[in-house]
N, C-alpha and C positions, 0 to 999 in steps of 0.2 A: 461113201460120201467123201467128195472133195476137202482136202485140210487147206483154210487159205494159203499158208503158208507157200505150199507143196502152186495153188492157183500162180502165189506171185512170181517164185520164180520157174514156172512155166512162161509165163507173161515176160520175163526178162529175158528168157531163153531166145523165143521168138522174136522179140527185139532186137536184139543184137544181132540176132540173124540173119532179119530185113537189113538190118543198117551197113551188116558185110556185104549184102548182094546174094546167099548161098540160099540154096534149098533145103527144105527137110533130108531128100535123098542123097545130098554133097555133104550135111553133116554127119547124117546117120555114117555112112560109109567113114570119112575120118574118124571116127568115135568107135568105130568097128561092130555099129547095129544096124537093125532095119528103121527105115521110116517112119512106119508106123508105131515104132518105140520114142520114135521124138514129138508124133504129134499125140502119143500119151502124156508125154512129159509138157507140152506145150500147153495142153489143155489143164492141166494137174489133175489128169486120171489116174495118171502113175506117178509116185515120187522117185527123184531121180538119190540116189545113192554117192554119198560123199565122192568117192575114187571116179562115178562116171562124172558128176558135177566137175570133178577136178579136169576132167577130159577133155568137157563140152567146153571149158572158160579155156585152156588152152589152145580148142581147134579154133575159139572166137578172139584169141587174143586180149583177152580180159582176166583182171582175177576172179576167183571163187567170192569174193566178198561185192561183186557187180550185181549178181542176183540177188543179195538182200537188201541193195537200196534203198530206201523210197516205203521201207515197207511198214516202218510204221508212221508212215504218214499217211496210208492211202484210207482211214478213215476220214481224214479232216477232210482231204481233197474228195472224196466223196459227195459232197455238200455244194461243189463246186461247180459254174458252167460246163468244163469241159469233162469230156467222162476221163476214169482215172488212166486207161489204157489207151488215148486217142495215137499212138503210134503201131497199136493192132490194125487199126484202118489202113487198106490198102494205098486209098485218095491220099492220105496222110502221109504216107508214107513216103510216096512218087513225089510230092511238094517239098520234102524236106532233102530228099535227095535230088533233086534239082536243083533244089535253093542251093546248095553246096557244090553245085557244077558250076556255078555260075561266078565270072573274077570278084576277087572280094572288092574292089570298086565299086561295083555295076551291083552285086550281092547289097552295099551298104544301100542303096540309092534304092532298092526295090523293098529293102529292111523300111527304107522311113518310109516311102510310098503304103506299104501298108500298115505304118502305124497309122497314119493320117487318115486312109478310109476307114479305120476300125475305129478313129475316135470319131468320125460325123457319123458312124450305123449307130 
């Protein structure tokens, strides 16, 4: 059985991931394992072990302290519209890094554009 703990930062792992652009098999390879050890760790089937933790936040450019975020918050936000990992979605994902291709000008101006149709839904 899954330890949340071991769930959440699997869930931060893969985030960071997405957010670099890298694959399972670009990090596996820097971290010096196979893939399918990262999509262990991604799902928290496998817990990851302090020194590889140390490994994964430096091939991500983050500290060790990034994967504990958020975590004890993710019962409140539970309760919440949006689910707690909406950054696992791929749709979610491509949005968010578009939104940040885009000049921060033109980025502000599409920022209130949809605030505005999310306050008349």
């Amino acid at each position: 059985m899954t330890h949340p703990v071991d769930v959440h930062v699997g869930k931060r792992i893969r985030h960071r991931r997405w957010m670099v652009g890298m694959t399972q098999q670009q990090l596996a390879e820097k971290v010096g394992i196979k893939f399918q050890q990262i999509q262990k760790y991604e799902t928290g089937m496998n817990r990851v072990s302090a020194s590889r933790l140390w490994d994964i936040a430096e091939t991500l450019s983050v500290p060790v302290s990034f994967f504990f975020e958020g975590i004890s918050n993710e019962a409140e936000t539970s309760d919440q519209a949006l689910p707690s990992d909406i950054l696992a979605d791929k749709e979610a994902l491509e949005l968010v890094r578009s939104y940040y291709a885009i000049p921060e000008t033109q980025r502000r101006r599409l920022f209130e554009l949809a605030r505005v149709l999310s306050d008349v839904a």
